[in-house]
C-alpha positions in Angstrom: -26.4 -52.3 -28.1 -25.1 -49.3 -30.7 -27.6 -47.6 -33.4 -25.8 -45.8 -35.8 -26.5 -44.3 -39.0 -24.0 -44.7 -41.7 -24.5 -42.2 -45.3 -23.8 -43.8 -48.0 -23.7 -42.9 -51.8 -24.5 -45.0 -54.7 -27.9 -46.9 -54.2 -29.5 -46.7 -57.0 -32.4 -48.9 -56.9 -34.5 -51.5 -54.7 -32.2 -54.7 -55.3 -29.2 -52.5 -54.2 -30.7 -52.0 -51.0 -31.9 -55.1 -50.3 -28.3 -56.5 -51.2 -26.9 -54.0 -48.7 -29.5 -55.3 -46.1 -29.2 -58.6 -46.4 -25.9 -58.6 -46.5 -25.2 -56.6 -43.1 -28.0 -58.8 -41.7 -25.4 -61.7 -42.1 -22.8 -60.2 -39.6 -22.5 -61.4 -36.6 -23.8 -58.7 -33.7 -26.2 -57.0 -36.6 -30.0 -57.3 -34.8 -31.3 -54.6 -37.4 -30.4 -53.3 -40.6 -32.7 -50.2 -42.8 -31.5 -49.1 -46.1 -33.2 -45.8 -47.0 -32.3 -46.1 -50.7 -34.2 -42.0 -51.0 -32.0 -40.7 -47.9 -28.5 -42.9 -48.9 -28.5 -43.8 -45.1 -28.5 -47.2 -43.6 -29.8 -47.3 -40.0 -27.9 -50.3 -38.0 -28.5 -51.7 -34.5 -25.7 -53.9 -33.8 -23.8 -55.1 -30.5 -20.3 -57.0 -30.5 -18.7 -58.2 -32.1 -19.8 -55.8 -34.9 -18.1 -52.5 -34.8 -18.9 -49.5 -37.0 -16.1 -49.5 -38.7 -16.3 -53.1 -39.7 -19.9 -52.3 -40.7 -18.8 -49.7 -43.1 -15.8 -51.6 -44.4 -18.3 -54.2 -45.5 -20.5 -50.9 -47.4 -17.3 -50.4 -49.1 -16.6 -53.7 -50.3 -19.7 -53.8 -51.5 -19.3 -50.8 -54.0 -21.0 -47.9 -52.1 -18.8 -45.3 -50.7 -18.9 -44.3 -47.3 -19.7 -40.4 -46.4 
């Protein structure tokens, strides 16, 4: 299993971040998902088939850019 942390801008309030966590939580591989909404950061244990970078395409399409 991977944690990463993944900085994000553009949460700006608590639906936001429990959109984002919910969300991820849907993926297939995601065991655990924080959304720091102070920090922009989202804290992600996954394992595959998740992949980082699918992770953070899914940020994106969501309206939050990626840092």
């Amino acid at each position: 299993m991977k944690s990463k942390v993944i900085h994000v801008s553009g949460i700006n309030n608590k639906t936001q971040q429990k959109q984002l966590e919910e969300h991820l939580k849907l993926i297939d591989g995601v065991k655990k998902v924080s959304v720091n909404q102070t920090n922009e950061t989202i804290s992600i244990d996954f394992e595959t088939p998740a992949s980082l970078n699918n992770l953070e395409k899914e940020v994106y399409d969501l309206g939050f850019a990626i840092l």
